[in-house]
RODO-2510 file (C-alpha; in nm, 4 decimals, decimal comma):
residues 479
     n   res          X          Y          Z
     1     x    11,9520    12,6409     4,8802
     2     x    12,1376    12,3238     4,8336
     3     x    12,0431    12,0925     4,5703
     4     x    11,9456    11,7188     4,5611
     5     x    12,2946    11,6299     4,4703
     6     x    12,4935    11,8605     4,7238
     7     x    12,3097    11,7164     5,0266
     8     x    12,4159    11,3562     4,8850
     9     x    12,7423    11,4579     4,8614
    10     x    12,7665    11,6075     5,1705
    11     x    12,5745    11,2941     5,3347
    12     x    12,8907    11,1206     5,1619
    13     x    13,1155    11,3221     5,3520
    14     x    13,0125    11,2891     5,6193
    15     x    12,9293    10,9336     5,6782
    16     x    13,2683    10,8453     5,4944
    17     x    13,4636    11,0753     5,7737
    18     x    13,3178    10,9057     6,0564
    19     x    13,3703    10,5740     5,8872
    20     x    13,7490    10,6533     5,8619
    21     x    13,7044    10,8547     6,2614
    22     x    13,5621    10,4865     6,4046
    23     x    13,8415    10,3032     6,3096
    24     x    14,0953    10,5415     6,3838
    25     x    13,9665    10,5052     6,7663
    26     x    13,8849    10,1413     6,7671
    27     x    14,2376    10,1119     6,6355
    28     x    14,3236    10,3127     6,9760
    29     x    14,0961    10,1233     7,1558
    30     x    13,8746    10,4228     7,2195
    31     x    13,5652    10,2183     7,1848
    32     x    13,3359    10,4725     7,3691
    33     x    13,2843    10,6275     6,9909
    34     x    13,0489    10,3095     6,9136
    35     x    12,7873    10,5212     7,0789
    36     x    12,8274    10,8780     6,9558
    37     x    12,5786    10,8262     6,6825
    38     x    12,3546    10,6912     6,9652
    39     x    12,4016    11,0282     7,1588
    40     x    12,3753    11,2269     6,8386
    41     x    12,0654    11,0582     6,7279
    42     x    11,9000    11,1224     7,0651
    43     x    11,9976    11,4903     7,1144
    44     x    11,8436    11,5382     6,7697
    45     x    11,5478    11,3870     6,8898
    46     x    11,5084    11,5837     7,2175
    47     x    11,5839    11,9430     7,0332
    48     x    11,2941    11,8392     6,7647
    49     x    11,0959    11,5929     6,8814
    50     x    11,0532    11,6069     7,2335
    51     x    10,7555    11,3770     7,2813
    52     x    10,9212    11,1300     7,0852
    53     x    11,2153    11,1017     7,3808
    54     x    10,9627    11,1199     7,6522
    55     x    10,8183    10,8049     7,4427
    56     x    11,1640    10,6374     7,4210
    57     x    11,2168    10,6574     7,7830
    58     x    10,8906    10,5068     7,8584
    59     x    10,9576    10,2395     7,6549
    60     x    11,3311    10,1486     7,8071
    61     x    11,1805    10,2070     8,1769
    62     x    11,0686     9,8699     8,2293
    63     x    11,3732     9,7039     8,0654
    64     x    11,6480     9,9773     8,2405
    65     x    11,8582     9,8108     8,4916
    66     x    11,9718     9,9924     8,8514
    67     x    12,2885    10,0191     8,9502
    68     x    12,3105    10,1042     9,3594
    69     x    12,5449    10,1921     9,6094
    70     x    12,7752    10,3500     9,3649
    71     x    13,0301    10,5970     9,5150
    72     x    12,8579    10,8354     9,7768
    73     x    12,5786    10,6335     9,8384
    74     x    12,4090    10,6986     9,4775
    75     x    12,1851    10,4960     9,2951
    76     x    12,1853    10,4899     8,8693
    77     x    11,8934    10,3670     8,6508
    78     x    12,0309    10,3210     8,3167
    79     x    11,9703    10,3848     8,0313
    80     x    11,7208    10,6087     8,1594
    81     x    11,7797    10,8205     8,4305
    82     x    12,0748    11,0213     8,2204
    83     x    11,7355    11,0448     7,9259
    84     x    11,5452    11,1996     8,1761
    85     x    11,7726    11,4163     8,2815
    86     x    11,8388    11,5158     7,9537
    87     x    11,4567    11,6105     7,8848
    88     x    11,4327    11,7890     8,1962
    89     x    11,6980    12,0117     8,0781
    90     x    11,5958    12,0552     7,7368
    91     x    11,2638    12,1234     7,8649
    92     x    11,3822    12,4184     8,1322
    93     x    11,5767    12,5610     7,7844
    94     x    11,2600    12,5756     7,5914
    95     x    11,0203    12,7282     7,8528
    96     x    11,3158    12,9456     7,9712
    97     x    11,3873    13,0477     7,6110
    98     x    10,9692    13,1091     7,4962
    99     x    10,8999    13,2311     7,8226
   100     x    10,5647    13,0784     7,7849
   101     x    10,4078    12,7056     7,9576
   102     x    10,0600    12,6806     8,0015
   103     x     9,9554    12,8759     8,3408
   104     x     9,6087    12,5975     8,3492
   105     x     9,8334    12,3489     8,3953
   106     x    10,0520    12,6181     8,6299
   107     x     9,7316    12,6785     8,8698
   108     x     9,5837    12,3569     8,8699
   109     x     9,5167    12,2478     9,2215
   110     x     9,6821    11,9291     9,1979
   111     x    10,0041    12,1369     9,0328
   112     x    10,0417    12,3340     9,3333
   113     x    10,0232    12,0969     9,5701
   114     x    10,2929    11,8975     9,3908
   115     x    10,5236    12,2586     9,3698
   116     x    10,4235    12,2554     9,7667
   117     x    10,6207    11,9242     9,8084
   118     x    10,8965    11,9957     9,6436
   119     x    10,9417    12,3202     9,8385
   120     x    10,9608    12,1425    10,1257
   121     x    11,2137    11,8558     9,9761
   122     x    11,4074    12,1314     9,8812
   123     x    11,4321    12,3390    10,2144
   124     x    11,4756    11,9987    10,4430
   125     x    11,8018    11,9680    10,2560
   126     x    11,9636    12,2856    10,4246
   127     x    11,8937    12,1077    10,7823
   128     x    11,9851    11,7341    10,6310
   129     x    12,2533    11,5220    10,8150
   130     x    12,3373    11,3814    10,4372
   131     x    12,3491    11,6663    10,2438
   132     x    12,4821    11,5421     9,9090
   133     x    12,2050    11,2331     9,9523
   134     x    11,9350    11,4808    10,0054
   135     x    12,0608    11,6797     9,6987
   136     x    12,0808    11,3962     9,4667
   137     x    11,7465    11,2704     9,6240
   138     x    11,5622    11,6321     9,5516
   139     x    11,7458    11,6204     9,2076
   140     x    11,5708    11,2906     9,1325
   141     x    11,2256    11,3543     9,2522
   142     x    11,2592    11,6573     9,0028
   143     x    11,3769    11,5254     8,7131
   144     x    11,0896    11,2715     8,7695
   145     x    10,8325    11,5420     8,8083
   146     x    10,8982    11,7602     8,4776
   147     x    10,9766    11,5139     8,3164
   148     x    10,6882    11,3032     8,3478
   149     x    10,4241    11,5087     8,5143
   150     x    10,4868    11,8827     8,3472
   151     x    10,6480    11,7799     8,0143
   152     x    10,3570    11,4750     8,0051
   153     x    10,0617    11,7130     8,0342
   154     x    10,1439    11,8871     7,7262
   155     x    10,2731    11,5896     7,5502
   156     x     9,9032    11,4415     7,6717
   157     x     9,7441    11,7237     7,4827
   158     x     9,6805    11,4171     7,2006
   159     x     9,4848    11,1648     7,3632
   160     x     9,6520    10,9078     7,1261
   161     x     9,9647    10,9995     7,3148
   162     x     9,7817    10,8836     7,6333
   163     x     9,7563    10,5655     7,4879
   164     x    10,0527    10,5435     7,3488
   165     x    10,1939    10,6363     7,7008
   166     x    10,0171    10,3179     7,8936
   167     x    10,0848    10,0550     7,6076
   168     x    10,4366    10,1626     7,5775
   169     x    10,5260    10,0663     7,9472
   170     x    10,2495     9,7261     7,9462
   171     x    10,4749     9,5936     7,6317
   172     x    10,7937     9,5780     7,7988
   173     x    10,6140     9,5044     8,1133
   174     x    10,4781     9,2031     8,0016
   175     x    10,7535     9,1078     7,8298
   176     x    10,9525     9,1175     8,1836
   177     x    10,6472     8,9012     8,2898
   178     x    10,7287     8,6723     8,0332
   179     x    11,1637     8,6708     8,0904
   180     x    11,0060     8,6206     8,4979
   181     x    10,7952     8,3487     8,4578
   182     x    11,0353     8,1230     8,2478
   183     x    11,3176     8,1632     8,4690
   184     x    11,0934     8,1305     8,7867
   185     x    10,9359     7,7871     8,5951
   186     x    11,2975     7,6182     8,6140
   187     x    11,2969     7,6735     8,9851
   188     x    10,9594     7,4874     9,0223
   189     x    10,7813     7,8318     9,0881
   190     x    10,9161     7,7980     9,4387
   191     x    10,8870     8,1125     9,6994
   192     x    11,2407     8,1890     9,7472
   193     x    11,3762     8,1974     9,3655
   194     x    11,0459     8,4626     9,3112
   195     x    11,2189     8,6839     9,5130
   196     x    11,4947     8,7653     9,2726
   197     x    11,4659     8,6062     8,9049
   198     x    11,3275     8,9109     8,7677
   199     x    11,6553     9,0662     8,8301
   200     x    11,7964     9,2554     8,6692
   201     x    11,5153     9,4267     8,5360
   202     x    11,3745     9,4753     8,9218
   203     x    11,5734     9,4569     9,2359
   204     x    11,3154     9,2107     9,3943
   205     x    10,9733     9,0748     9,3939
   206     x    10,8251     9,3763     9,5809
   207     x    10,8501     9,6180     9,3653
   208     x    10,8008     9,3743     9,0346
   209     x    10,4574     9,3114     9,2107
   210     x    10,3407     9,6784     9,3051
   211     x    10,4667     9,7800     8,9186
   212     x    10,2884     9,5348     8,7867
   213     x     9,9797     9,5899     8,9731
   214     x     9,9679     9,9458     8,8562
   215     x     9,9162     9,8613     8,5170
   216     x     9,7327     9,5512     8,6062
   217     x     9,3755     9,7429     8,6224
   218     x     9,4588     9,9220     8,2776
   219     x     9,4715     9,6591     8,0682
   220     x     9,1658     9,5337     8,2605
   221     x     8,9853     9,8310     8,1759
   222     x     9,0985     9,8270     7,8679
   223     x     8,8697     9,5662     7,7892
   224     x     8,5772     9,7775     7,8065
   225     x     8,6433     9,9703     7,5187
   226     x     8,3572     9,8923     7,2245
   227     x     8,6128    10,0441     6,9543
   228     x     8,8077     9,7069     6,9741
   229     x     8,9008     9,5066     6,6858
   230     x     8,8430     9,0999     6,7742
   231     x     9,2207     9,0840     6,6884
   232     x     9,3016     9,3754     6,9678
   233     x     9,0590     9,1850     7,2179
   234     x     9,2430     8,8424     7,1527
   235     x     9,5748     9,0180     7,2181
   236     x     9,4518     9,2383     7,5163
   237     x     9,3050     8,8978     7,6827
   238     x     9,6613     8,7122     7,6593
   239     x     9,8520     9,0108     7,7664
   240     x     9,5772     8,9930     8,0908
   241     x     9,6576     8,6680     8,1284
   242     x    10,0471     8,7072     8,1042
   243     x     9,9971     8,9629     8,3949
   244     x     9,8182     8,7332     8,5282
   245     x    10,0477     8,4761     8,5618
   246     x    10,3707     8,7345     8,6661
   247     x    10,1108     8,8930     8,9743
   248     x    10,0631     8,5254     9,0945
   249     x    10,4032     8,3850     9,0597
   250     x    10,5362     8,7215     9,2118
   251     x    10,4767     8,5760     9,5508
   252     x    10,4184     8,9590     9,6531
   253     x    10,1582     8,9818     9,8945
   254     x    10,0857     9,3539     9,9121
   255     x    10,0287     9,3595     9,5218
   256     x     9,7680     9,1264     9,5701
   257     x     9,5904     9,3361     9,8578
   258     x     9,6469     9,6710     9,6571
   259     x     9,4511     9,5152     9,3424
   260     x     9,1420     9,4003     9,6043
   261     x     9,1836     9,7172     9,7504
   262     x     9,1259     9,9020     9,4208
   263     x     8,8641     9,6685     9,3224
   264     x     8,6550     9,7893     9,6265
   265     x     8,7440    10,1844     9,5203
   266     x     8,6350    10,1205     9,1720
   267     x     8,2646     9,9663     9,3061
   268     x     8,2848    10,3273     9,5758
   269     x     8,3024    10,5435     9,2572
   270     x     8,0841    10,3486     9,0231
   271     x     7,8049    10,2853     9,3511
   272     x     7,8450    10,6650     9,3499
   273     x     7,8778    10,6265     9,7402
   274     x     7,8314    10,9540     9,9081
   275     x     8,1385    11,1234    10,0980
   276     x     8,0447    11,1532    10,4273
   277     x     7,8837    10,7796    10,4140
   278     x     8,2910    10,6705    10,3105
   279     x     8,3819    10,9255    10,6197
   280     x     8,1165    10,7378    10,8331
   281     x     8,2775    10,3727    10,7386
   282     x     8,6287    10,4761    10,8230
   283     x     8,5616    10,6362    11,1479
   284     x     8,3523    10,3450    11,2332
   285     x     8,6880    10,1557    11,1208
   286     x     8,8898    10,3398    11,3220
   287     x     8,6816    10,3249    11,6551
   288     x     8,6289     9,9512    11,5903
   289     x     8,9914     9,8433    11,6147
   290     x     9,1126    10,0988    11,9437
   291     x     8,7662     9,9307    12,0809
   292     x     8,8700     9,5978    12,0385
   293     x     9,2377     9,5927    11,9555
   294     x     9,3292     9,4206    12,2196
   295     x     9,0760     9,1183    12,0702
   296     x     9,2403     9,2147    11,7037
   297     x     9,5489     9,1854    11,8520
   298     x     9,5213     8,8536    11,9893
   299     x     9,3321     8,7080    11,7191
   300     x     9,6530     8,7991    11,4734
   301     x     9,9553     8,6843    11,7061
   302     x     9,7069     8,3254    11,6494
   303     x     9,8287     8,2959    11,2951
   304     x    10,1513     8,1657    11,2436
   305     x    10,1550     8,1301    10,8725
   306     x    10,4857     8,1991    10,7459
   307     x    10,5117     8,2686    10,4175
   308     x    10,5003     7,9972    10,2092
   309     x    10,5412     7,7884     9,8465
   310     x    10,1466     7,7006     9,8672
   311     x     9,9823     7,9984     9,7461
   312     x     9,6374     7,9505     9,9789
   313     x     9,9215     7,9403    10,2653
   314     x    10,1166     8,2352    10,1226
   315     x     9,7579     8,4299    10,1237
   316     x     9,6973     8,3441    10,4797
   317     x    10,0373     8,4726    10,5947
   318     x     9,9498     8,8185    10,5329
   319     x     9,8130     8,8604    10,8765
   320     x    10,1169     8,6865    11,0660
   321     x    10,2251     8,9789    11,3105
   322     x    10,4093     8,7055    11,5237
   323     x    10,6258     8,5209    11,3276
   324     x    10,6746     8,5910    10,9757
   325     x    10,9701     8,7771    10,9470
   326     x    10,9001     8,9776    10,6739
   327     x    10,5561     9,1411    10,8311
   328     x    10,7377     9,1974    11,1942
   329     x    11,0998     9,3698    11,0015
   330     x    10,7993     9,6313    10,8461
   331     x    10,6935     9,7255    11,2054
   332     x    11,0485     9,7310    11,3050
   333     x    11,1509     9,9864    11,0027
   334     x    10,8033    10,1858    11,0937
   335     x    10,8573    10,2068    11,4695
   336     x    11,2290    10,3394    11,4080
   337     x    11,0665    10,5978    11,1525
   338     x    10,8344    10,6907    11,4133
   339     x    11,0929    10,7601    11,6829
   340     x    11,3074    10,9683    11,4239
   341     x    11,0239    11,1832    11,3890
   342     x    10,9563    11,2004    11,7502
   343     x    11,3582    11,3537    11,7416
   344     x    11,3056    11,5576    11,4744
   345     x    10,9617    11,6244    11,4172
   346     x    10,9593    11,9486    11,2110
   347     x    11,2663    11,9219    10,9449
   348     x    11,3396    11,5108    10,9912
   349     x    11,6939    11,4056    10,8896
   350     x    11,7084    11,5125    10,5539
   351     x    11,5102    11,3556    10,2268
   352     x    11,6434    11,0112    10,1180
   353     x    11,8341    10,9375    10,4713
   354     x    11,6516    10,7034    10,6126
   355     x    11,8623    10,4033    10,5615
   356     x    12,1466    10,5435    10,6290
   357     x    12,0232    10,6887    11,0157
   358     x    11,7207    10,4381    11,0864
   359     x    11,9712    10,1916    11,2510
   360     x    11,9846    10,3481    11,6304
   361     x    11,6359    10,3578    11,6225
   362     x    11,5777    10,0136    11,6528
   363     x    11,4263     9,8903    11,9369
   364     x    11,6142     9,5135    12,0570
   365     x    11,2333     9,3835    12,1433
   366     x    11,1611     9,4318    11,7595
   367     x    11,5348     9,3238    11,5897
   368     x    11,4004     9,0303    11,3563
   369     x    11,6509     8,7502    11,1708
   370     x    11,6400     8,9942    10,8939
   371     x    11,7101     9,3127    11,0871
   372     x    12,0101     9,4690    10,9723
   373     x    12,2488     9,8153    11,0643
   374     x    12,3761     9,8756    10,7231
   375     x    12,0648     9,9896    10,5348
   376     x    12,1040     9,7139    10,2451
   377     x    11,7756     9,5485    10,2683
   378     x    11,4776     9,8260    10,1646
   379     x    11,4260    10,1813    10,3060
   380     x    11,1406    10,2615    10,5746
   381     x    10,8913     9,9896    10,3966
   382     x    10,6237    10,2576    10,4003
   383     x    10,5733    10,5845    10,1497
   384     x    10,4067    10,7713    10,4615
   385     x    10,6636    10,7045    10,7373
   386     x    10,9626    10,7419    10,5072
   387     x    10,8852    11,1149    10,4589
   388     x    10,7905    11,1290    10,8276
   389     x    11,1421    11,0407    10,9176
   390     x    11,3321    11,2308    10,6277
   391     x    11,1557    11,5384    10,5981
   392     x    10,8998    11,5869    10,9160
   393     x    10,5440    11,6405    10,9662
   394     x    10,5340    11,8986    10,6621
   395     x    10,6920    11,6058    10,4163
   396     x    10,3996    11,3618    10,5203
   397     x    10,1309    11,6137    10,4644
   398     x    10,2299    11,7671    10,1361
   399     x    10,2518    11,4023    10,0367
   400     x     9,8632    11,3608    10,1670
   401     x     9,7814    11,6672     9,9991
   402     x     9,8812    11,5567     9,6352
   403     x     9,6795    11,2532     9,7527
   404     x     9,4127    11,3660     9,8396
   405     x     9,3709    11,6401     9,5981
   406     x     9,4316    11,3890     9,3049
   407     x     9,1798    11,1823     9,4922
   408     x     8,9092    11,4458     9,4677
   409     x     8,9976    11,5134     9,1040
   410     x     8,9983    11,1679     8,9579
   411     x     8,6544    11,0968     9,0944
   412     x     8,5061    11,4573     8,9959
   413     x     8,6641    11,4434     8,6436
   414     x     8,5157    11,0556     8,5930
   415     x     8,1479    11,1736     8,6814
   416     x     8,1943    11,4771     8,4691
   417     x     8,3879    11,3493     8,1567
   418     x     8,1228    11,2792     7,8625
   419     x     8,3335    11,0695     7,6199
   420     x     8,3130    10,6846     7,7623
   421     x     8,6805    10,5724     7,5744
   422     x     8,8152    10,8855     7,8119
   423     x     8,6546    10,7454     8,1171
   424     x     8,7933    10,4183     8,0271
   425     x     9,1119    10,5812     8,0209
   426     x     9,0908    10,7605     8,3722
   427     x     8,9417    10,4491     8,5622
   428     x     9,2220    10,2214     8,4766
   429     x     9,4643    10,4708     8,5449
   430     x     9,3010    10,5666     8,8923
   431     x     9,2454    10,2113     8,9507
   432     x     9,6359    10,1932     8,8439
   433     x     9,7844    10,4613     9,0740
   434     x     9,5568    10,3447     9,3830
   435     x     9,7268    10,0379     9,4396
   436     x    10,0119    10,2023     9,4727
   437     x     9,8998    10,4263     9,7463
   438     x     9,7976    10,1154     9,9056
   439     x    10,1241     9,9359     9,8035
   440     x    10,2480    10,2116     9,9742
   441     x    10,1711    10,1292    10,3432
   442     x    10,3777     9,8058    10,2923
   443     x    10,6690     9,9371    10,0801
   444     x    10,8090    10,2368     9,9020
   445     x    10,9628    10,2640     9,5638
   446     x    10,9316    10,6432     9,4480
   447     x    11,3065    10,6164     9,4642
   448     x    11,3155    10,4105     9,1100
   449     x    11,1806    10,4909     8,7908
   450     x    10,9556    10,2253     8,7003
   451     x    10,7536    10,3632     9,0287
   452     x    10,8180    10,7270     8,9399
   453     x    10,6925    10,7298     8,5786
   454     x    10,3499    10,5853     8,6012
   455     x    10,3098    10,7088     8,9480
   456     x    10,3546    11,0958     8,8060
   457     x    10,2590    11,0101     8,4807
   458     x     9,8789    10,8974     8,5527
   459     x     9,8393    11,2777     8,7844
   460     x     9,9792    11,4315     8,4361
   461     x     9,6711    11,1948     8,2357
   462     x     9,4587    11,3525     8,5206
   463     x     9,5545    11,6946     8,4660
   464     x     9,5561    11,6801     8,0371
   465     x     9,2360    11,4973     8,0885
   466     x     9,0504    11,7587     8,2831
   467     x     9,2345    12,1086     8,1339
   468     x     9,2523    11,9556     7,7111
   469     x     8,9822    11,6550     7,7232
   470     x     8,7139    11,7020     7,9527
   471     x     8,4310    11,8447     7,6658
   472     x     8,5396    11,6044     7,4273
   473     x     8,1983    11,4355     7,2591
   474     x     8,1640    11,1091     7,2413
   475     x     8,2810    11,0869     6,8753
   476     x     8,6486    11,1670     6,9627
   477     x     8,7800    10,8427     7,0842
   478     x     9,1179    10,8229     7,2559
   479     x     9,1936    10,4487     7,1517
***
């Protein structure tokens, strides 16, 4: 065994060599060395301390920057898209080389439902009319899946690493808030500069309002907690109020109806509001509007609110099916997903095409001043006719299964669960992951990874809770 004083010298060595390596190459110009410790320091990390990467790339999600329409029609998050790759590898290595992950997690119902999906992803490539964009797309959605739904589970085995997990991504998050708000406040908090000053952190004000809506009802919940310190409550409240702020100023309408929308799901599940009595309201929904939608119709082609500086006004444009651009471009982008489907109804175009084959399937009646043939301004606007289009009827109702399955679970493991800190937990994130289902008839982002971590990340919470948590007294606190 080496001694105290060999290990020094060797440390010596060692750091003295790449001293003398560094400025041989920055002598060459060869400046790419500068980050070799970086990369060293981070392998290290993954081989040992796997949980602590999966932490690091939480952390850096919220502050990574895309990079799109590189060569071949790929998109780059860095720095962390390469970091997830690199867990999902290490990862496969591990369970490849022990032979062993956890066949609870394996079997869950909400695992296999999420295995289903990817099936199909993976099979709709071999009929795809882009066949490297499909591949790169199914490569992404998997990366995203062990990394932060089959790696998270176990890493989720602490419940301190739950927490851990939500108030690593809320600290950067708000922090983006912050950078947002004081660039936004030199433009007078005017409409049209809230559409892009939180760049470069977010590619627009869509998807900086349905991010920060999904971690909007955590630190809400948060709140409730009875194990907090005054200090932790006075910090809590500001960060609320910082998101606050960044969800106003965001000018992004469909984050404000996801976090209503939520609102009324959290009083369903705390009302303890039977099934078939929900069933009952949205059939009585349904047969309401195809009774009088002719009456809906005309009542909504009345408002012509466009959207608007005045926040009241903004609010009110929601609703503006006849002139706001932005509302009648959505029903454009869905009616051309709907009449790819009707082409190719069982195997779509291929996952991640849409933008590149929607443009045909425009109607002229429904071009808006923002209609465009080159696929540069958003995808299908919808997470439910996107995979309509791209992979067929089977994409759309693997997607509803994993809904509704995690759904059924998150409500049944909330009644159930005994320790309150844990519920706390598991409403927030429910609360959290709904608006983005309800984001998600508006707009879809699972193609970026400040969507894909929390969105997979709260199922794996779901999952840890249920198979690791779910008997844990009320003495063992999570926060």
């Amino acid at each position: 065994m080496l001694s105290q004083a060999d290990i020094t010298k060797w440390l010596y060595w060692l750091g003295g060599s790449f001293v003398v390596a560094l400025g041989f190459f920055i002598y060459f110009e060869q400046f790419w060395i500068v980050g070799l410790p970086i990369v060293l320091a981070i392998v290290t990390i993954a081989l040992f301390k796997l949980d602590w990467l999966f932490m690091l790339i939480t952390i850096l999600t919220p502050l990574s920057v895309a990079f799109e329409d590189l060569p071949g029609g790929f998109g780059l998050s860095l720095p962390t898209e390469p970091l997830i790759f690199g867990l999902m590898l290490v990862f496969l290595f591990r369970v490849f080389y022990d032979g062993y992950f956890d066949s609870r997690v394996l079997f869950h119902p909400l695992t296999i439902v999420i295995i289903l999906n990817l099936g199909w992803i993976f099979i709709t490539i071999f009929s795809s009319e882009e066949p490297l964009v499909s591949v790169k797309f199914f490569l992404s959605r998997l990366w995203y899946v062990i990394g932060f739904f089959f790696i998270a589970t176990q890493v989720f085995k602490n419940p301190d690493n739950i927490r851990r997990f939500l108030w690593f991504f809320i600290a950067p998050l708000t922090l983006v808030g912050v950078y947002t708000v004081i660039i936004h406040s030199t433009h007078n908090f005017a409409s049209k500069p809230a559409h892009w000053v939180m760049q470069p952190f977010f590619k627009d004000h869509t998807s900086y309002g349905a991010i920060l809506a999904m971690y909007y009802p955590i630190a809400w919940t948060y709140l409730w907690s009875k194990n907090l310190t005054p200090t932790t409550k006075v910090v809590v409240t500001v960060i609320m109020l910082l998101l606050t702020a960044a969800l106003i100023f965001s000018y992004t309408r469909a984050a404000w109806v996801s976090l209503v929308g939520a609102l009324g799901i959290m009083a369903v599940i705390l009302l303890r509001v039977r099934l078939w009595v929900i069933g009952l309201m949205l059939v009585s929904v349904a047969v309401g509007y195809f009774a009088f939608e002719e009456q809906i119709m005309m009542k909504l082609e009345q408002n012509r609110q466009d959207s608007s500086d005045d926040l009241a006004e903004h609010v009110n444009s929601i609703s503006n099916v006849a002139t706001d651009a932005s509302n009648l471009e959505r029903i454009n982008r869905w009616s051309a997903a709907l009449r790819m489907c009707e082409e190719k109804p069982l195997m779509g175009f291929g996952p991640g095409t849409y933008k590149f084959k929607y443009a045909p399937y425009q109607h002229s009646s429904q071009l808006t001043i923002i209609s465009t043939n080159f696929g540069d301004l958003g995808n299908a606007h919808s997470e439910y006719f996107g995979p309509l289009a791209e992979m067929g009827v089977f994409g759309l109702l693997t997607l509803l299964a994993i809904i509704i399955v995690a759904i059924y679970k998150f409500v049944m493991v909330y009644h159930r669960l005994k320790n309150r800190e844990l519920k706390i937990i598991l409403m927030g994130v429910f609360l959290g992951w709904c608006t983005y289902l309800i984001h998600g008839v508006l707009n879809n982002y699972l193609d970026l990874d400040k969507a894909n971590v929390p969105f997979w990340g709260f199922l794996a919470i779901l999952v840890a809770i249920e198979i690791y948590h779910s008997d844990k007294s009320e003495e063992v606190t999570a926060y």
